[in-house]
N, C-alpha and C positions, 0 to 999 in steps of 0.2 A: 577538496573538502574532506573533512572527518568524519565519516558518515556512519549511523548504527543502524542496521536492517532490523527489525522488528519481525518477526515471523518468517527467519530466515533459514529456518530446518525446513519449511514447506514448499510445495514443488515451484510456487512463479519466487518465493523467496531465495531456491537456491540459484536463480536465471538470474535473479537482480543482485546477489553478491559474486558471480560469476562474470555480470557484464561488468559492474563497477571497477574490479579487482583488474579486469585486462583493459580497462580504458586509461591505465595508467594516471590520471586523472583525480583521484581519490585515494582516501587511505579507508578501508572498509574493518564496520565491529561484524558480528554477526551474533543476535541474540537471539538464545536457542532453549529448550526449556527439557531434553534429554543428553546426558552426558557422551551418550554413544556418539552423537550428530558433530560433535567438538572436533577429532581427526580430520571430517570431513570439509568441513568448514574452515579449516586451516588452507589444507591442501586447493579449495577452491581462492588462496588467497587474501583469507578476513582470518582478524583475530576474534576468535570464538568466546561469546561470554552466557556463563549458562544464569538463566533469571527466569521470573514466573508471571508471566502477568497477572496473576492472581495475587501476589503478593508486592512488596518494593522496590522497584527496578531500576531507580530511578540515577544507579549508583553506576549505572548500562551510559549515560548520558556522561558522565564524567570526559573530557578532553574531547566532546564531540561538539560541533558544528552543523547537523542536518540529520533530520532523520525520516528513513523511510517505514512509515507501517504499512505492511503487506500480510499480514496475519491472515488467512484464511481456517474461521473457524469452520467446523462441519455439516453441510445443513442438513445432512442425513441425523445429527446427535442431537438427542437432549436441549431444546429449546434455550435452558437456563445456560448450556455452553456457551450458546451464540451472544448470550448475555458476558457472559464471565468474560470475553474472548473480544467479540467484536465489537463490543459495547465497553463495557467500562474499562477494558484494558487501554484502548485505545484513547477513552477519554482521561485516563490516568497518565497516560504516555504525553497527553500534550498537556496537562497539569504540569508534568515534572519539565519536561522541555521547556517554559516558560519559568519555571524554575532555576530551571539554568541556560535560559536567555539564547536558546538555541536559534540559528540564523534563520533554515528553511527547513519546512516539516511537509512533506507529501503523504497524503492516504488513499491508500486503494479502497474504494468502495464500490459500488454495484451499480449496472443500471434499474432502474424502476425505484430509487430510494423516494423519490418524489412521490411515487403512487403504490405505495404496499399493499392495500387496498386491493389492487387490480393483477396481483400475483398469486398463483396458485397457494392455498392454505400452507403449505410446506415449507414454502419462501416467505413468508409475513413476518415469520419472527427473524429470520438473518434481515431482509431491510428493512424494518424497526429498528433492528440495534446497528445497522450502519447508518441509517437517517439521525440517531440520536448522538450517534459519535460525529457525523458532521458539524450539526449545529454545534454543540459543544467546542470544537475544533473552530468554528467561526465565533465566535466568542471570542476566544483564547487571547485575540491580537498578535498569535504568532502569523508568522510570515508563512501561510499554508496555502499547497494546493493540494485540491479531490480529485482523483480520477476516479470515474464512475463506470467502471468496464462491464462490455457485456459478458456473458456466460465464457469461462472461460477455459479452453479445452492445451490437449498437448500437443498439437497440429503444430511443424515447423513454422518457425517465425518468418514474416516477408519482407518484415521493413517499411510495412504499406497499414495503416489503417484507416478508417472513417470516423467522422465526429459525426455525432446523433443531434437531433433537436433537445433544448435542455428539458428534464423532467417528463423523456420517453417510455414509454410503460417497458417493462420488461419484453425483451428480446433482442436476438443480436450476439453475435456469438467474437471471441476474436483468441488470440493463441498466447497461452500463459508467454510466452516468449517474447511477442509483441507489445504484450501490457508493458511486460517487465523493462522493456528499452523504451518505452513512453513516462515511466517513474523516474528514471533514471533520467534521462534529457531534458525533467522537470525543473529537477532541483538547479541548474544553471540557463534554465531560458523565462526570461525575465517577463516574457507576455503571460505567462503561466502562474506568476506572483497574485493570490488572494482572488483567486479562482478556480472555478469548479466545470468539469467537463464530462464528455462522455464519450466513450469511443467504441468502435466494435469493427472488423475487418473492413478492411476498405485498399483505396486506390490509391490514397495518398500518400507520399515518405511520411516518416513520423515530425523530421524536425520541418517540414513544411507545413504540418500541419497544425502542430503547437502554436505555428505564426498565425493562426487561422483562430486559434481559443479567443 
């Protein structure tokens, strides 16, 4: 597939243009929102396209077939970022992708989107605007899956996680590396098609557990 990472200067964004790029498998964009991040993002094997989710992007989408958003906004920043970023970027990106009739569309989301409510004040506002980019995203009629990951740290990846019960309150932790090979083994495993999941460290291989969604 022709695949464009979305929030692919970020830390689980550069794991998932780095898994894509060596599974031989894909041909990978990488859209990046600093000039500097462009060498790097060669070098990891994607052709680097610099765009704004704050602005038109949509131009990111041209000659692609699948996209993943992994945008991780800040939840230590500015409430309105997690808007600008997690929120409307994301539901702009599956606007355009539906625009241009893209095949499969994956987004990393959080666990506790179900119950923001029951998250520490700090985290209300990052899942608010990942619950509001879901539905949006279920709307869409693209061809979309949610991965709903728990907190997610730089601990080597194992190859192994767990599924959670759906709409678990926050907690749960699993390894930017881990998600990032669960995004990735999304967009061509067919049980993962117009569903939404949750995952956090666990026992199981990934691709046996997808059979499990």
């Amino acid at each position: 597939m022709n695949v464009l990472v979305i929030g692919a200067g970020g830390l689980i964004g550069k794991k998932i243009v780095k898994i894509l790029a060596e599974s031989n498998q894909h041909l990978v964009r990488s859209m990046i929102c600093k000039a500097e991040q462009m060498e790097e993002m060669e070098k990891l094997g994607s052709k680097a396209i610099l765009a704004d989710l704050g602005q038109d992007f949509s131009f990111t989408m041209n000659d692609v077939n699948a996209v993943i958003f992994a945008d991780e906004p800040d939840t230590s920043a500015d409430p309105g970022n997690m808007i600008t970023i997690g929120q409307e970027g994301a539901k702009k990106a599956a606007d355009f992708a539906k625009e241009k009739e893209i095949e499969r569309f994956v987004l990393l989301s959080a666990l506790g989107t179900n119950t923001p409510g029951k998250a520490p004040p700090a985290l209300q506002p990052y899942l608010d605007a990942k619950k509001a980019a879901e539905e949006h995203l279920m709307k869409s009629k693209l061809n979309f899956t949610i991965v709903r990951s728990g907190r997610l740290t730089n601990e080597p990846g194992t190859g192994m996680i767990g599924l959670t019960t759906q709409g678990s309150p926050m907690g749960g932790a699993i390894s930017r590396e881990d998600a990032a090979r669960v995004l990735v083994e999304s967009l061509l495993a067919k049980g993962t098609e117009g569903k939404s999941f949750e995952i956090v460290s666990g026992s199981i291989p990934i691709k046996e557990a997808l059979k499990q969604v």
